[in-house]
Biopython code that builds the backbone (N, CA, C, O; Angstrom):
import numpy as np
from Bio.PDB.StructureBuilder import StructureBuilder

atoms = [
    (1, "UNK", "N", (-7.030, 5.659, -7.923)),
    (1, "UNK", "CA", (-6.188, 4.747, -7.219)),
    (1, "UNK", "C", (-7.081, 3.776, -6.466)),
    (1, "UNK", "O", (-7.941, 4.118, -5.654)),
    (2, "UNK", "N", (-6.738, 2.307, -6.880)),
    (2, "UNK", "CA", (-7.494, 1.728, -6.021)),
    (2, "UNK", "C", (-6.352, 1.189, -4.648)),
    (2, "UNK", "O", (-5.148, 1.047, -4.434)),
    (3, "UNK", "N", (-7.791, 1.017, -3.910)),
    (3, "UNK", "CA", (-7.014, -0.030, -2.071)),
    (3, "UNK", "C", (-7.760, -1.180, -2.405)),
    (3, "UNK", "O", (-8.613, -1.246, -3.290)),
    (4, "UNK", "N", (-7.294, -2.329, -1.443)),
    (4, "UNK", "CA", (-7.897, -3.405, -0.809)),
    (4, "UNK", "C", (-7.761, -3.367, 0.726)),
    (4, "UNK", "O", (-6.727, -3.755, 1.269)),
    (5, "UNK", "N", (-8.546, -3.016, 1.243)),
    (5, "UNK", "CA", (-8.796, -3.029, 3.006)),
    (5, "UNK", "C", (-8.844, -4.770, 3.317)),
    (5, "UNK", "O", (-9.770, -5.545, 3.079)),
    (6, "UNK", "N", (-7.760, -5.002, 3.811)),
    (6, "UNK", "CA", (-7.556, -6.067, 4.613)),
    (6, "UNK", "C", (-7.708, -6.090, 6.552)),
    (6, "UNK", "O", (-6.752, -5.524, 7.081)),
    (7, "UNK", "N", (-8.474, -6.506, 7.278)),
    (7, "UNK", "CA", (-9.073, -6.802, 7.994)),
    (7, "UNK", "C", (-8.127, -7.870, 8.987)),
    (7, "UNK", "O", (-8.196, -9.089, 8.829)),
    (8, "UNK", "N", (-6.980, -7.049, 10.331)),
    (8, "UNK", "CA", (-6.510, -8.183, 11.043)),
    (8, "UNK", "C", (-7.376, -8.686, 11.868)),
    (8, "UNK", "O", (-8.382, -8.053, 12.191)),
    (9, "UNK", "N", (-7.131, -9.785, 12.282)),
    (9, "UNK", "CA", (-7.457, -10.487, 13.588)),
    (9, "UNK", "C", (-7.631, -9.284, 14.971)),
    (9, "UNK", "O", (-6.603, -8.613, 15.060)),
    (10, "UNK", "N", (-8.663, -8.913, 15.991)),
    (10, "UNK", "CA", (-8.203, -8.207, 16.873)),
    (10, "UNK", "C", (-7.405, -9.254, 18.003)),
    (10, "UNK", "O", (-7.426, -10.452, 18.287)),
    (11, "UNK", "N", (-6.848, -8.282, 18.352)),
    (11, "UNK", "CA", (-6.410, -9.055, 20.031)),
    (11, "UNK", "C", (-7.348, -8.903, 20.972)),
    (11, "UNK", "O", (-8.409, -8.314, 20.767)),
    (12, "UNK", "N", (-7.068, -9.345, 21.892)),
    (12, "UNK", "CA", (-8.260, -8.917, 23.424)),
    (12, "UNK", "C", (-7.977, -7.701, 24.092)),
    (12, "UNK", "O", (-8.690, -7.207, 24.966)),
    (13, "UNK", "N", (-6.995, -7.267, 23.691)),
    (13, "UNK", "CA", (-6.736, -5.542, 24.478)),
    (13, "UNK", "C", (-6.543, -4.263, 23.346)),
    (13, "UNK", "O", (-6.308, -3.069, 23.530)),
    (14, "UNK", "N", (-6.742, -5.033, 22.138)),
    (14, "UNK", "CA", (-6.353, -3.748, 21.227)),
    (14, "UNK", "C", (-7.692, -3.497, 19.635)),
    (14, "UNK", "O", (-8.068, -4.485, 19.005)),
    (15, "UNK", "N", (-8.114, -2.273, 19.332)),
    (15, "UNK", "CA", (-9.121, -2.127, 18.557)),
    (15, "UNK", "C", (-8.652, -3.045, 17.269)),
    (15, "UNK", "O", (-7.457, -3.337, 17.292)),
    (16, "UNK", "N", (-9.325, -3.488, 16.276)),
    (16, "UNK", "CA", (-9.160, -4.290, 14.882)),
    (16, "UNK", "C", (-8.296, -3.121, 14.106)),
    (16, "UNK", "O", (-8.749, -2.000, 13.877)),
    (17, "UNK", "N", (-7.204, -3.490, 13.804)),
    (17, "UNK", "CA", (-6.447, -2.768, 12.797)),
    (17, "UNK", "C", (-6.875, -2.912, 10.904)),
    (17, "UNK", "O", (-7.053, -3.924, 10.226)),
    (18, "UNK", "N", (-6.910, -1.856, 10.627)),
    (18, "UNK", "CA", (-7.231, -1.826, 8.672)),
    (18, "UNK", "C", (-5.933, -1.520, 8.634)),
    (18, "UNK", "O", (-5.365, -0.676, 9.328)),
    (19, "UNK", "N", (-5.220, -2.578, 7.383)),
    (19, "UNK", "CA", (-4.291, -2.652, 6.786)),
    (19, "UNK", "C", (-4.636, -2.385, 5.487)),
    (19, "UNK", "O", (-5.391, -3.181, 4.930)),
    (20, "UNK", "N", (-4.131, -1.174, 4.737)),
    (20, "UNK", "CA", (-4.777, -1.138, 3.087)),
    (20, "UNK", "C", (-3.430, -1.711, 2.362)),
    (20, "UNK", "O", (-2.359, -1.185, 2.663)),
    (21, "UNK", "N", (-3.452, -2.511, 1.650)),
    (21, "UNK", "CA", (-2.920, -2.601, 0.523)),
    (21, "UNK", "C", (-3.241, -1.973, -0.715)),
    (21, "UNK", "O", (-4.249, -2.097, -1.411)),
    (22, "UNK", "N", (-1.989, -1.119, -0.914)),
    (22, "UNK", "CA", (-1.899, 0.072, -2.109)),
    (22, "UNK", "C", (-1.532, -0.459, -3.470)),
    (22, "UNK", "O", (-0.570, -1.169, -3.765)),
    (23, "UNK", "N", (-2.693, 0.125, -4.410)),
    (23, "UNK", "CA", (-2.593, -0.549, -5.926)),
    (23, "UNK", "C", (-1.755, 0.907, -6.721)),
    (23, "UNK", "O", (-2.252, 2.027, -6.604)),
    (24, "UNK", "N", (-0.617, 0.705, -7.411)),
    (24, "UNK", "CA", (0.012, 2.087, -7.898)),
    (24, "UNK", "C", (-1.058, 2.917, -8.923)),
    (24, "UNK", "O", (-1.555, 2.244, -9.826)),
    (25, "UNK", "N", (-1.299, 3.836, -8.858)),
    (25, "UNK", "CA", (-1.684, 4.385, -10.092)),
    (25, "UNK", "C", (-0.935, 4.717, -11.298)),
    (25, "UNK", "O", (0.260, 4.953, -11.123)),
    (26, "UNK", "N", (-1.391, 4.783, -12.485)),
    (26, "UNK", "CA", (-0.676, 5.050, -13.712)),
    (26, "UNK", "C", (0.271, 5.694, -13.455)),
    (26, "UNK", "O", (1.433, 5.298, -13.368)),
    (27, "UNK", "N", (-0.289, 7.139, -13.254)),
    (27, "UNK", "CA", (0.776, 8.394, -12.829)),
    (27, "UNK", "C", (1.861, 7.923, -11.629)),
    (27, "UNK", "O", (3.058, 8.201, -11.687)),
    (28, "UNK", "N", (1.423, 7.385, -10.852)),
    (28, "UNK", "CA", (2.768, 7.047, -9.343)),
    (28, "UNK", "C", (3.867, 6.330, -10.766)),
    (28, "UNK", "O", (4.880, 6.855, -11.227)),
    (29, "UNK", "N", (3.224, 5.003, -11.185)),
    (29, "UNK", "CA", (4.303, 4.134, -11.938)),
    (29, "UNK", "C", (5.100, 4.932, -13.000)),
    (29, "UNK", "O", (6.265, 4.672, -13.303)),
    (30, "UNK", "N", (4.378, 5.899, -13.520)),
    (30, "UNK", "CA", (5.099, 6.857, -14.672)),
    (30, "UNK", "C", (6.077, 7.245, -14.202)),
    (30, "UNK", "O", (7.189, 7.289, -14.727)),
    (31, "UNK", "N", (5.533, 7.808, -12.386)),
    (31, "UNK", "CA", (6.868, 8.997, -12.044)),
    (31, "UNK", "C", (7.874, 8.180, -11.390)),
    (31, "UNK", "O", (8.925, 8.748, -11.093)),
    (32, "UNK", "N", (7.708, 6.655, -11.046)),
    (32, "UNK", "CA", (8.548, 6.309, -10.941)),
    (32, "UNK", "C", (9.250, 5.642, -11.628)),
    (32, "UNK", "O", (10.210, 5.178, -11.013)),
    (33, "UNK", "N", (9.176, 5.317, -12.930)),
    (33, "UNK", "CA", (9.870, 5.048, -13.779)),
    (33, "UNK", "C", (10.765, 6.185, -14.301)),
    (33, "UNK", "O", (11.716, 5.833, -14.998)),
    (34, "UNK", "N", (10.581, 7.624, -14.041)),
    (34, "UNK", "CA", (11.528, 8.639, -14.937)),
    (34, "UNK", "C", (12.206, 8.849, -13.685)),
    (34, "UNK", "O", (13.270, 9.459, -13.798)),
    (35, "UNK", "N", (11.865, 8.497, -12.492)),
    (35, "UNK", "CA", (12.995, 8.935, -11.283)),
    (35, "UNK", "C", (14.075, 7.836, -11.196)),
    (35, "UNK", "O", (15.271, 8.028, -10.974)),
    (36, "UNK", "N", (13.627, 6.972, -11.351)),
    (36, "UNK", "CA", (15.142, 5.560, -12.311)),
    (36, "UNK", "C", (15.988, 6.344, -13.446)),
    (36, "UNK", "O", (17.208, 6.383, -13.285)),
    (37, "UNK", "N", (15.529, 6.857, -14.377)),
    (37, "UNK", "CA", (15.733, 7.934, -16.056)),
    (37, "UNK", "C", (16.336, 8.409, -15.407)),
    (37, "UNK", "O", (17.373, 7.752, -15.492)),
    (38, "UNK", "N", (16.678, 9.982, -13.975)),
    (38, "UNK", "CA", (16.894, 10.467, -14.126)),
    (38, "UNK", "C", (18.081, 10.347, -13.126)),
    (38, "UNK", "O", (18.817, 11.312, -12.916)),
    (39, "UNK", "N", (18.304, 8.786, -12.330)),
    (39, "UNK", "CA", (19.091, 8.556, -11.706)),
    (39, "UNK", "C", (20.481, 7.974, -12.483)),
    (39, "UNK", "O", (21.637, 7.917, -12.063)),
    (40, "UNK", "N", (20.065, 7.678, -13.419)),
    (40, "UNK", "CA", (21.171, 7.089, -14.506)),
    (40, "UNK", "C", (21.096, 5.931, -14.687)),
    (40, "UNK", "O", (20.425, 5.167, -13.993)),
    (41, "UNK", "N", (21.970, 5.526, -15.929)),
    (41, "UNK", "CA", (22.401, 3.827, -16.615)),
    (41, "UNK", "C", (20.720, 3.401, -16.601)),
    (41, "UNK", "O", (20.322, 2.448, -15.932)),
    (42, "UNK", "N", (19.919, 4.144, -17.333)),
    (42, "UNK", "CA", (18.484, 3.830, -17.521)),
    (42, "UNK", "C", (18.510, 2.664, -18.851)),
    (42, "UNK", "O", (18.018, 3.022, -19.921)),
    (43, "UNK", "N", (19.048, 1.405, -18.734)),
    (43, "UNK", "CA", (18.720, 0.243, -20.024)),
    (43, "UNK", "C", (17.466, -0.074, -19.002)),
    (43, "UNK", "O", (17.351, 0.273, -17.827)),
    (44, "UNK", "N", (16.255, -1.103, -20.100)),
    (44, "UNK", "CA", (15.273, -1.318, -19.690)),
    (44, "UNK", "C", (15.378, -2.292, -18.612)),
    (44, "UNK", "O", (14.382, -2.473, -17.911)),
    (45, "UNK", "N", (16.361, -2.892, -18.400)),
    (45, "UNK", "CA", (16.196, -4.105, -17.266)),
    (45, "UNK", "C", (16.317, -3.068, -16.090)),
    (45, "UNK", "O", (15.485, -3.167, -15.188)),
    (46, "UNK", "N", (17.405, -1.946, -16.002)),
    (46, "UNK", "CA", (17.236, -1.140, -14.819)),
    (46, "UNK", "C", (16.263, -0.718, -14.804)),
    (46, "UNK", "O", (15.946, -0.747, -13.614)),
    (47, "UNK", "N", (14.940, -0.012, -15.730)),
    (47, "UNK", "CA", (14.161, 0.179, -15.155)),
    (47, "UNK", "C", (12.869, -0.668, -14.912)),
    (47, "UNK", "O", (11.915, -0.412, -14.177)),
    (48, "UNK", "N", (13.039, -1.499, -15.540)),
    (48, "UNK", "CA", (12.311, -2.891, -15.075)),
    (48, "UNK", "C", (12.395, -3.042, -13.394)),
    (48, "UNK", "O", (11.467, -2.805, -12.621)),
    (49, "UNK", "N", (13.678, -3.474, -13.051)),
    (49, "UNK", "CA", (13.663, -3.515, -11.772)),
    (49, "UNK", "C", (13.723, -2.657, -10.381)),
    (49, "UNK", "O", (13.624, -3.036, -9.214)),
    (50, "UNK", "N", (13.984, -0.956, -11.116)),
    (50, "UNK", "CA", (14.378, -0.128, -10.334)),
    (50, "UNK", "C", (12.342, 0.446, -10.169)),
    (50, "UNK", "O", (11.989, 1.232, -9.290)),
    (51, "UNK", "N", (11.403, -0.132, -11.137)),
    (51, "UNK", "CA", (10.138, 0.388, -10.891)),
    (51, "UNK", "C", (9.065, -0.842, -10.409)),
    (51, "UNK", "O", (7.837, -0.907, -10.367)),
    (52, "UNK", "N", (10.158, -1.778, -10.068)),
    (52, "UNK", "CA", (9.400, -3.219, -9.627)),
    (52, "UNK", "C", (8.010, -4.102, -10.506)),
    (52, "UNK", "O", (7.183, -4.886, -10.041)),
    (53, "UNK", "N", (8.198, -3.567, -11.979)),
    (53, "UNK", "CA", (7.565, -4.679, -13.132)),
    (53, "UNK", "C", (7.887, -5.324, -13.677)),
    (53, "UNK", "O", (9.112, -5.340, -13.795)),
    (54, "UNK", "N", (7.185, -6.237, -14.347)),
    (54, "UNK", "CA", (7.338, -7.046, -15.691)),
    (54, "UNK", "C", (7.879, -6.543, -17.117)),
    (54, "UNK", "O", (7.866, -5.435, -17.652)),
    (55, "UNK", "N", (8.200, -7.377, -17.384)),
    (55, "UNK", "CA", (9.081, -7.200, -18.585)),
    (55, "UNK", "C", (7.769, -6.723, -19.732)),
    (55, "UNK", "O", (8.189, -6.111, -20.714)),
    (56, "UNK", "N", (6.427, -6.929, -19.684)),
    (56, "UNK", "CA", (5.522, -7.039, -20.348)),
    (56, "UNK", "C", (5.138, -5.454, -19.787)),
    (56, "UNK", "O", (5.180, -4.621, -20.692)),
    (57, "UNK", "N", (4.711, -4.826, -18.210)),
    (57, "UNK", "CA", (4.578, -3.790, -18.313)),
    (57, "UNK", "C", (5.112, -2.948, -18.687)),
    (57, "UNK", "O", (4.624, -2.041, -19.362)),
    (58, "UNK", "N", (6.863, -3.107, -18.142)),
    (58, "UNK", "CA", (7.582, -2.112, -18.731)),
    (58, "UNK", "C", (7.612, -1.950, -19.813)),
    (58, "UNK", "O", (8.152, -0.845, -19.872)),
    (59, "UNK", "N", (7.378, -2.315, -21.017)),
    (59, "UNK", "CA", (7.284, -2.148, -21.920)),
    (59, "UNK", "C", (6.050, -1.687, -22.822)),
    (59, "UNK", "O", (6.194, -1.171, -23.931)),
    (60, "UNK", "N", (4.689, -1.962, -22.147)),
    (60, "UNK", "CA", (3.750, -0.902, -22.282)),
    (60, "UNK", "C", (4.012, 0.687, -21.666)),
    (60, "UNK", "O", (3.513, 1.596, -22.329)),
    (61, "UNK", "N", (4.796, 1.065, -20.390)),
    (61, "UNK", "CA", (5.042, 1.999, -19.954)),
    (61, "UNK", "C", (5.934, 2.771, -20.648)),
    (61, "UNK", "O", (5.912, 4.001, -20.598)),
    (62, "UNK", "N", (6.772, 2.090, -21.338)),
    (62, "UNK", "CA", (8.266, 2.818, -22.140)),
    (62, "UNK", "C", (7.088, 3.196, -23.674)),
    (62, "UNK", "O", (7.122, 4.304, -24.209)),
    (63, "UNK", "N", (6.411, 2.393, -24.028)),
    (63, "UNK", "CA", (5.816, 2.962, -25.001)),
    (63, "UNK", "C", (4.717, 4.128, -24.788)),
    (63, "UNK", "O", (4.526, 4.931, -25.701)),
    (64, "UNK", "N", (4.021, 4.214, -23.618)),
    (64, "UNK", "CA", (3.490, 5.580, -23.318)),
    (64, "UNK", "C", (4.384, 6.562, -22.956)),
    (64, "UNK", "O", (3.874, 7.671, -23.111)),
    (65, "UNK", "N", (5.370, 6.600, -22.589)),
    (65, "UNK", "CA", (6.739, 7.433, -21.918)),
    (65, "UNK", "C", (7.189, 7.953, -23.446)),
    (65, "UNK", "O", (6.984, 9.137, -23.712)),
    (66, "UNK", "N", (7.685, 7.244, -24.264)),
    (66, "UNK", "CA", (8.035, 7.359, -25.344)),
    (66, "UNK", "C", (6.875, 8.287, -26.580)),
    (66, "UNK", "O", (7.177, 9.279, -27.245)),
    (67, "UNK", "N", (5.837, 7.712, -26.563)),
    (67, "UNK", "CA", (4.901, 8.661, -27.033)),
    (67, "UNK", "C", (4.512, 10.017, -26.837)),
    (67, "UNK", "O", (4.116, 10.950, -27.537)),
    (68, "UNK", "N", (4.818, 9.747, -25.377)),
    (68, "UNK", "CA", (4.064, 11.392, -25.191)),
    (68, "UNK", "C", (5.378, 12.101, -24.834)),
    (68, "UNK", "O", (5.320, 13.185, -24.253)),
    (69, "UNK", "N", (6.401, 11.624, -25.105)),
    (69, "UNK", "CA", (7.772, 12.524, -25.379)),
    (69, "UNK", "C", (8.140, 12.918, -23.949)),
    (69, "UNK", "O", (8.649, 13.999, -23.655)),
    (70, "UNK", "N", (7.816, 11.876, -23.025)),
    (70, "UNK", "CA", (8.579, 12.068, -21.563)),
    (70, "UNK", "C", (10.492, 11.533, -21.364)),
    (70, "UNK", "O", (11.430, 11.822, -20.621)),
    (71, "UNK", "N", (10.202, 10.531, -22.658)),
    (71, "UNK", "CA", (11.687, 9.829, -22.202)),
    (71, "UNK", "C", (12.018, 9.726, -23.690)),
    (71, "UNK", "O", (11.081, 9.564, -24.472)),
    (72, "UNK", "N", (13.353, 9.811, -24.179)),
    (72, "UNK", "CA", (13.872, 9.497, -25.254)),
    (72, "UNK", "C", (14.984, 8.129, -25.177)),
    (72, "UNK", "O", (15.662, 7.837, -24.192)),
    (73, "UNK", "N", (14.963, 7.523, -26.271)),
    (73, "UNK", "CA", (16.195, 6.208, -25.848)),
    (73, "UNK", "C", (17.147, 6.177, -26.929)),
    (73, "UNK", "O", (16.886, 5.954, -28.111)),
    (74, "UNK", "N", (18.177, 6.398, -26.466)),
    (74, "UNK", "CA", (19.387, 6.512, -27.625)),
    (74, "UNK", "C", (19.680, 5.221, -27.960)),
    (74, "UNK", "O", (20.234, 4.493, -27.137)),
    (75, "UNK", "N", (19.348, 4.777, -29.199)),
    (75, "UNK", "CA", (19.649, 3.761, -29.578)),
    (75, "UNK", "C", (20.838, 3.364, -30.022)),
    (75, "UNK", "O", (20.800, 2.202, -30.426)),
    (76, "UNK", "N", (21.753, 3.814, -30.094)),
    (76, "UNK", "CA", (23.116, 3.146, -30.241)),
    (76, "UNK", "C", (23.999, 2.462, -28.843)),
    (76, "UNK", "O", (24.959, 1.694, -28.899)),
    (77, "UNK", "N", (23.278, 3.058, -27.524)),
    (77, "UNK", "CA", (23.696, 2.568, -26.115)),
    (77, "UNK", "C", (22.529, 1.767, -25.152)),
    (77, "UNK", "O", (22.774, 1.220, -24.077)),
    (78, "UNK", "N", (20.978, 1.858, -25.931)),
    (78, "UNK", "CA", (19.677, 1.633, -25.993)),
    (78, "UNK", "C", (19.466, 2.408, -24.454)),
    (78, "UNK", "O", (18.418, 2.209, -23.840)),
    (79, "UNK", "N", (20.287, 3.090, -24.016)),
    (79, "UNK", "CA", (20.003, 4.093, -22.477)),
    (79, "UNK", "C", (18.669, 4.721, -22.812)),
    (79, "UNK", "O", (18.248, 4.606, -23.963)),
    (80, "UNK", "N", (18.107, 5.247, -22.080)),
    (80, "UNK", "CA", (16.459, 5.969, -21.864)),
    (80, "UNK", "C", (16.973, 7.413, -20.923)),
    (80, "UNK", "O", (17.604, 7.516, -19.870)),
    (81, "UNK", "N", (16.577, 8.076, -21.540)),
    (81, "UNK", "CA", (16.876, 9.426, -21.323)),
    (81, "UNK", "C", (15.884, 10.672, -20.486)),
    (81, "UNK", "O", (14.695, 10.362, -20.421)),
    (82, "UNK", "N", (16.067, 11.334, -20.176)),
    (82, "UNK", "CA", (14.656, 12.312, -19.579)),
    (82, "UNK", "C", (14.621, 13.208, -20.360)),
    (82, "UNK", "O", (15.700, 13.689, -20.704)),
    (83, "UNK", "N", (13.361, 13.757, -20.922)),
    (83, "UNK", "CA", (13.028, 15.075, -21.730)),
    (83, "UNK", "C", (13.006, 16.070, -20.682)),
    (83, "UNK", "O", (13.119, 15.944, -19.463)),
    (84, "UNK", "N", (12.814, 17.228, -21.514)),
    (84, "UNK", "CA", (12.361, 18.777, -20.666)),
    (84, "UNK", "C", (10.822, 18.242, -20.243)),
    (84, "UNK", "O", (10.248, 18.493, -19.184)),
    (85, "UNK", "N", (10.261, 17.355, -21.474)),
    (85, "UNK", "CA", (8.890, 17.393, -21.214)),
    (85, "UNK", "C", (8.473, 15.937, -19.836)),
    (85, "UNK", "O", (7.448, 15.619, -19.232)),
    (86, "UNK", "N", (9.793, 15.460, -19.857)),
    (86, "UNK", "CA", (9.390, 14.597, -18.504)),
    (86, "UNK", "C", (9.823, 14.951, -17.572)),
    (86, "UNK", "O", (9.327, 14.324, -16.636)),
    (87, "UNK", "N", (10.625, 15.758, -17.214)),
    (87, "UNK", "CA", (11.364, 16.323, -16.147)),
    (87, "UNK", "C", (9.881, 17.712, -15.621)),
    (87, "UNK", "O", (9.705, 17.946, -14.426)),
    (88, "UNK", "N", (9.398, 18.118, -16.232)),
    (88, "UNK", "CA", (8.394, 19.001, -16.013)),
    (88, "UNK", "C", (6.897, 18.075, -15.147)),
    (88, "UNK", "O", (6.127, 18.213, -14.197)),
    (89, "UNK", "N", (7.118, 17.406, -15.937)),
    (89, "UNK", "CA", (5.686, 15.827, -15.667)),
    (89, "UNK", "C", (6.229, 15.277, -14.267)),
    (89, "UNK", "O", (5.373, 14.749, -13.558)),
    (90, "UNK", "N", (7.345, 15.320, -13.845)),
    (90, "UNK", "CA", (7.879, 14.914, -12.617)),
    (90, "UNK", "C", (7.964, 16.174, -11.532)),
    (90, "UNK", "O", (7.826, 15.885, -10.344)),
    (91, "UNK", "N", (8.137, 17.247, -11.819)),
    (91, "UNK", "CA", (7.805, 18.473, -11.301)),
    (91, "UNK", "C", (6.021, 18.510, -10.777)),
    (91, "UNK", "O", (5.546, 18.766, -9.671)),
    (92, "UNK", "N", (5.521, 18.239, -11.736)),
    (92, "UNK", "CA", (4.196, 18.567, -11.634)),
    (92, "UNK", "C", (3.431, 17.653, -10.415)),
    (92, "UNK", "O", (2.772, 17.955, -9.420)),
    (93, "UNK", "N", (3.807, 16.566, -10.940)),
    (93, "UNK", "CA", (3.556, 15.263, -10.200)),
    (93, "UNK", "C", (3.789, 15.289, -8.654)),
    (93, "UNK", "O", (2.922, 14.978, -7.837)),
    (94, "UNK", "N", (5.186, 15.734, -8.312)),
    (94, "UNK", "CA", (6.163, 16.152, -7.022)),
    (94, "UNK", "C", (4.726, 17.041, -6.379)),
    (94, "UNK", "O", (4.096, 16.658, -5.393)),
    (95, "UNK", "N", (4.402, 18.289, -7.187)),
    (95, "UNK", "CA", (3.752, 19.358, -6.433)),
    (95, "UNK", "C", (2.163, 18.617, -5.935)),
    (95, "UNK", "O", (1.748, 18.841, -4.798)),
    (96, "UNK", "N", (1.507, 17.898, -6.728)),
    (96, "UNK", "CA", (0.307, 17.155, -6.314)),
    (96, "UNK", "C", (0.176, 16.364, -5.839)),
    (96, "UNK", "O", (-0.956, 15.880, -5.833)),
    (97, "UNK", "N", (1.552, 15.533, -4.930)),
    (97, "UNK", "CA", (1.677, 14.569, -4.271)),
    (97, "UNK", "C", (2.066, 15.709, -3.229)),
    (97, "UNK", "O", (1.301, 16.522, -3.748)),
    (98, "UNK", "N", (2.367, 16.094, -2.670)),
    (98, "UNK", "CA", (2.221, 17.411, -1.618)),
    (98, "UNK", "C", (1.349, 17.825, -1.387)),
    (98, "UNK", "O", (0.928, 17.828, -0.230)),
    (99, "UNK", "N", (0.635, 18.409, -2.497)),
    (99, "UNK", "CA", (-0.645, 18.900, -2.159)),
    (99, "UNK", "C", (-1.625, 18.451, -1.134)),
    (99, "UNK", "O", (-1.840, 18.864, 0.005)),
    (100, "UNK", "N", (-2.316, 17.224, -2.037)),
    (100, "UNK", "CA", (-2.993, 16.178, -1.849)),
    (100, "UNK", "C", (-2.435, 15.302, -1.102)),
    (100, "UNK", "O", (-3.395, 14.722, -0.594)),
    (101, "UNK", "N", (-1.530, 14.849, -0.721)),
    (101, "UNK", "CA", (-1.055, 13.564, -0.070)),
    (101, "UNK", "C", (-1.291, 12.551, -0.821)),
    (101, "UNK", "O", (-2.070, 11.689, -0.416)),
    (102, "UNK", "N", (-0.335, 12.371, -2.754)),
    (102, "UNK", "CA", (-1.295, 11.375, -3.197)),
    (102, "UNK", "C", (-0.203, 9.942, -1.935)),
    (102, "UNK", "O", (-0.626, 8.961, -1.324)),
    (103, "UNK", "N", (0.881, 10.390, -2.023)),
    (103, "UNK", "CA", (1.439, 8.627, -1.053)),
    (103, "UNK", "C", (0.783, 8.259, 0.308)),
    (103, "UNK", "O", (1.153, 7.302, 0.989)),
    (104, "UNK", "N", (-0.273, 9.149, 0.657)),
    (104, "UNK", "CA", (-0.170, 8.752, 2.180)),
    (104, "UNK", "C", (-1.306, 7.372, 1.975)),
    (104, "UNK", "O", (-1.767, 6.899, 0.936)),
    (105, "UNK", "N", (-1.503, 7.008, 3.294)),
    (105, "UNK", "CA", (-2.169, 5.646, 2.811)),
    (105, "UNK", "C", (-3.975, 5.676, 3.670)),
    (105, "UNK", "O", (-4.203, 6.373, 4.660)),
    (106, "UNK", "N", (-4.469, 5.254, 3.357)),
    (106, "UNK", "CA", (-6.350, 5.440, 2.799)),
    (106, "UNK", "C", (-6.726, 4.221, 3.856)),
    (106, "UNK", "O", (-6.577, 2.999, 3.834)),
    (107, "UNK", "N", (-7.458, 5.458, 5.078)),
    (107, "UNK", "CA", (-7.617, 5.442, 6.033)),
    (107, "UNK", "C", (-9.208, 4.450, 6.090)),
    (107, "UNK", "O", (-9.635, 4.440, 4.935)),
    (108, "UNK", "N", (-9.755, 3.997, 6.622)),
    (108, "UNK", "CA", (-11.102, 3.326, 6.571)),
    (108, "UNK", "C", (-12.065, 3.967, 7.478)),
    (108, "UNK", "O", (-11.825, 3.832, 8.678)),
    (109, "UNK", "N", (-13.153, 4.666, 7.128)),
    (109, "UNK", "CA", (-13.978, 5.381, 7.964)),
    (109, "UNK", "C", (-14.166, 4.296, 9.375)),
    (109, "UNK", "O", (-14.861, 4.640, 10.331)),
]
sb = StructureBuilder()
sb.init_structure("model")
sb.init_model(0)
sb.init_chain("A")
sb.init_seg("    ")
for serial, (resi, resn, name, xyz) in enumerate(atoms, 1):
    if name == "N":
        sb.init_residue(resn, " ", resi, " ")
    sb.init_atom(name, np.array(xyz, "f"), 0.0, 1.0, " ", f" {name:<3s}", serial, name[0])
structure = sb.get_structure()
């Protein structure tokens, strides 16, 4: 996961604040694309917008989702579906973002 440490202005009574701006990792964007899947009415524009990308990512993402058999898409309603095997990948994910703290945000020595 990468940051960008952005650097405010100090004031005259208060220490310089680090503001990180957070870059998603693969895995965050995966799991949040199947937590859209598993909220319902998953057509790609919902999850286009329910995972805040491009029409160009989402669609690299639906094709790794789709490959590795996390999401299925019924093509007669073109809906996107959750597998056993993505619903497990979202399990897993859940427990190592606990673990680790992957959401918390990246502190500057």
């Amino acid at each position: 996961m990468q940051a960008e440490l952005v650097r405010s202005k100090p004031s005259t009574t208060e220490e310089p604040h680090v503001h990180v701006k957070k870059y998603r990792s693969r895995f965050e964007i995966a799991s949040t694309i199947l937590h859209v899947v598993v909220d319902g009415n998953a057509t790609k524009t919902r999850l286009m917008y329910g995972s805040f990308l491009s029409f160009a990512q989402i669609n690299e993402y639906l094709n790794f989702l789709l490959a590795n058999e996390l999401v299925k898409k019924e093509e007669a309603t073109h809906m996107y579906s959750l597998t056993e095997k993505g619903m497990r990948f979202l399990h897993i994910y859940e427990e190592l973002s606990a673990l680790i703290g992957l959401d918390e945000p990246i502190h500057a020595p």
